[in-house]
C-alpha positions as CSV (number, residue, x, y, z in Angstrom):
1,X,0.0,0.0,0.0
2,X,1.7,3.3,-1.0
3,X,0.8,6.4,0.9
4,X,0.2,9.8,0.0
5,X,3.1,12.3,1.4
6,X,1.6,14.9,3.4
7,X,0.8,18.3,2.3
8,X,1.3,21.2,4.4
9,X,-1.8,23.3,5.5
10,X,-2.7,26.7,4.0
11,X,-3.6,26.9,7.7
12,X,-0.4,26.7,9.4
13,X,0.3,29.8,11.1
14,X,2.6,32.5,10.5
15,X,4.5,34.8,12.8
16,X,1.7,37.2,12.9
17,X,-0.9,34.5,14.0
18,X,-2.6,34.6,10.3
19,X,-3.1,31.7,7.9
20,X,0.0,31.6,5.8
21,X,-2.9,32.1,3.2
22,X,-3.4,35.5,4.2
23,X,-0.8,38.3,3.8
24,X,-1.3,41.7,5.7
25,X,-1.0,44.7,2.9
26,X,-1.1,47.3,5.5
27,X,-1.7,48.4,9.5
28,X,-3.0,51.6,10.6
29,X,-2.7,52.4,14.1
30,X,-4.2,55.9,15.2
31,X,-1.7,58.4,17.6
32,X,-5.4,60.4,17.9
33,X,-9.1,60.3,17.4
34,X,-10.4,60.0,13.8
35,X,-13.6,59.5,11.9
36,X,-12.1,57.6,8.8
37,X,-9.5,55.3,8.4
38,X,-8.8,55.0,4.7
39,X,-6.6,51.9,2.5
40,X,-6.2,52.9,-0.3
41,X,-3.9,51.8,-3.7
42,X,-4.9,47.9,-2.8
43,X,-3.3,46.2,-5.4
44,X,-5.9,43.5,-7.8
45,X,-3.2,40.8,-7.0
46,X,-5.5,39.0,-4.0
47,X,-8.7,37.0,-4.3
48,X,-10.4,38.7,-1.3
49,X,-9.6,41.3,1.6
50,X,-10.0,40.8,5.2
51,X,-10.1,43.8,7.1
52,X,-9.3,43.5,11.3
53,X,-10.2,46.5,13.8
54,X,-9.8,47.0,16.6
55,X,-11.5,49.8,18.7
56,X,-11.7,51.0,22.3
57,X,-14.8,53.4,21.9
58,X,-15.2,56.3,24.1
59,X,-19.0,57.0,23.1
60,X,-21.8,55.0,21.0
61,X,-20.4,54.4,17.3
62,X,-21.2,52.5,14.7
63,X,-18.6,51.3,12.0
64,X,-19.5,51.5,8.7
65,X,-17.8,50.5,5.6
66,X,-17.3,52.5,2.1
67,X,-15.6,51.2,-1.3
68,X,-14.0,53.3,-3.8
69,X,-15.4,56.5,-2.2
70,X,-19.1,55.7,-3.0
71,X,-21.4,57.2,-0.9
72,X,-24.3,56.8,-2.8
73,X,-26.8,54.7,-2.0
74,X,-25.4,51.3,-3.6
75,X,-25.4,49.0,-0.2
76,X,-27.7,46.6,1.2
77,X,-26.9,44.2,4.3
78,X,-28.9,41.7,6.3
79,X,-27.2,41.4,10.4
80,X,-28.0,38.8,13.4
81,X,-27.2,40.0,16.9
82,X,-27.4,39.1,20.5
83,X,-26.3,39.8,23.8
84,X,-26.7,36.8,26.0
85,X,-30.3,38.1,26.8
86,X,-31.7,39.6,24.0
87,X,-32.2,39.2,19.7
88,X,-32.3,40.6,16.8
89,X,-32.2,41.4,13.4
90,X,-32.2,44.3,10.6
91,X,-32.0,44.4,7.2
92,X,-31.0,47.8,5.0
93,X,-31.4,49.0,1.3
94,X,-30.1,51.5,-0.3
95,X,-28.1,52.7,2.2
96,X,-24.3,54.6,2.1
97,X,-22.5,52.1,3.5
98,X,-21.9,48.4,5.1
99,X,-22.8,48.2,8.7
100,X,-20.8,46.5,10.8
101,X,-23.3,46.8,13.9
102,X,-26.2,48.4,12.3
103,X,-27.4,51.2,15.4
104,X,-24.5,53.0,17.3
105,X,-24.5,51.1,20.5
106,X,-22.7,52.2,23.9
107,X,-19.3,51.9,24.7
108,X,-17.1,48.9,25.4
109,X,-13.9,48.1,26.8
110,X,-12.6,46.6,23.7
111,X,-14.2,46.0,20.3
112,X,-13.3,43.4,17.5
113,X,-14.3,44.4,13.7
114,X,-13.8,42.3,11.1
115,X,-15.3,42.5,7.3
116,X,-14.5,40.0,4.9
117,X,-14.2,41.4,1.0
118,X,-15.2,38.3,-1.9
119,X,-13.9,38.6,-5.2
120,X,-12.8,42.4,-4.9
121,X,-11.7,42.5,-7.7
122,X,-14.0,41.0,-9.9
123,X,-16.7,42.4,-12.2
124,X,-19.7,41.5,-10.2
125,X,-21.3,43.2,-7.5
126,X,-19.4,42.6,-4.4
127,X,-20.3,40.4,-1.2
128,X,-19.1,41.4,2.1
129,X,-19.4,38.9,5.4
130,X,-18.7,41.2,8.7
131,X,-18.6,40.3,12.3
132,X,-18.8,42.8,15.5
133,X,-18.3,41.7,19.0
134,X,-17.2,44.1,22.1
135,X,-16.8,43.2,26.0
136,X,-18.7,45.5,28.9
137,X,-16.8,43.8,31.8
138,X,-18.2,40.5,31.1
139,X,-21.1,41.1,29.0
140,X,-21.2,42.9,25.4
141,X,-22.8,41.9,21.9
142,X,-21.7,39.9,19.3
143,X,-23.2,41.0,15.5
144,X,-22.9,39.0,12.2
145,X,-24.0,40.7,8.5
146,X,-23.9,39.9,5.1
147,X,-24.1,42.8,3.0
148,X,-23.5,43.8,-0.9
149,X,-21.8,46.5,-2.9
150,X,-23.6,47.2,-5.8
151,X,-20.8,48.1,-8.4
152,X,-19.0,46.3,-10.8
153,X,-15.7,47.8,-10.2
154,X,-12.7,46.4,-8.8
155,X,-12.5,47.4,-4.9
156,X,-8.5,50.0,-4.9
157,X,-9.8,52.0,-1.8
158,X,-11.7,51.1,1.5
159,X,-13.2,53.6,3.8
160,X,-14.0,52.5,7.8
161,X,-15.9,55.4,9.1
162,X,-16.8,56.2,12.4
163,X,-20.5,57.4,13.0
164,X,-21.6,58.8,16.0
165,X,-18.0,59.3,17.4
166,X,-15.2,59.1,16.3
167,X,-12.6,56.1,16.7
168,X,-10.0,56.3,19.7
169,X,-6.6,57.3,19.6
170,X,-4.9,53.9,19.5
171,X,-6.9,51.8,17.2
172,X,-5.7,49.6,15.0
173,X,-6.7,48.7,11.9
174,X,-5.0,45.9,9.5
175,X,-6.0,45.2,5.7
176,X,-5.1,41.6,4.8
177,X,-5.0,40.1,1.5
178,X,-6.2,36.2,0.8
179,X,-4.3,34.4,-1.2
180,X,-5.5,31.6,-3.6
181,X,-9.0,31.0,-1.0
């Protein structure tokens, strides 16, 4: 019986704790308060973006993602949430933007963004997975959405704005590239 050698995992872990799969383009970390944090020049080479954030809010805010610099009202989204006592849901059309937790909520401790980009650079309309979870001393929320981008063009710039408040100094935000998902 012959065996098959073993391949190595496109999961293994790099230094940085990523999938070896996932290479970071760029990290923003911010010396004072802002209300956008902008990539921009992304590079058609990937097969989707991951974007990681992470926020210590001083007020309510609600994180909201742009493309290319379109406002308009191109974006739709569906989100689940919960908070260990309570649901919900929302869904939004024609809107300016992805929502990464759809109504500006209260502070946290610590907040963890995340937005998955499919296909950015493709001709189709775009598809966007995010996920929103933050810590109140031992209770918070956790918020999943699926939203679209309405535009055909390839995704070079991405817009994470602030509304409500702006984002503290010291976040971090890091723009990953997937490679061959």
């Amino acid at each position: 019986m012959d065996l098959l050698p073993v391949q190595p995992s496109p999961f293994t872990e790099s230094k940085d704790n990523m999938a070896t799969t996932y290479e970071k383009i760029a990290t923003t970390t911010l010396s004072s308060s802002a209300s956008t944090i902008t990539f921009s020049s992304i590079a058609a080479t990937y097969t989707d973006l991951r974007v990681v954030l992470v926020d210590t809010p001083t007020g309510n805010l609600q994180y909201q993602f742009r493309f290319n610099s379109d406002s308009g009202a191109n974006y739709s989204g569906t989100e689940i949430r919960g908070n260990g006592s309570s649901i919900g849901s929302d869904r939004y059309t024609s809107e300016t933007a992805i929502y990464a937790n759809w109504a500006a909520l209260a502070s946290a401790n610590i907040g963890l963004i995340t937005c998955d980009v499919f296909s950015y650079a493709g001709s189709t309309f775009k598809t966007v997975l995010t996920t929103w979870s933050n810590d109140k001393n031992g209770s918070g929320n956790i918020e999943y959405g699926v939203g679209l981008w309405q535009s055909t063009s390839a995704i070079t710039r991405i817009d994470i704005v602030a509304s409500a408040n702006n984002f503290s100094s010291g976040t971090t935000a890091t723009l990953y590239g997937i490679l061959k998902a």
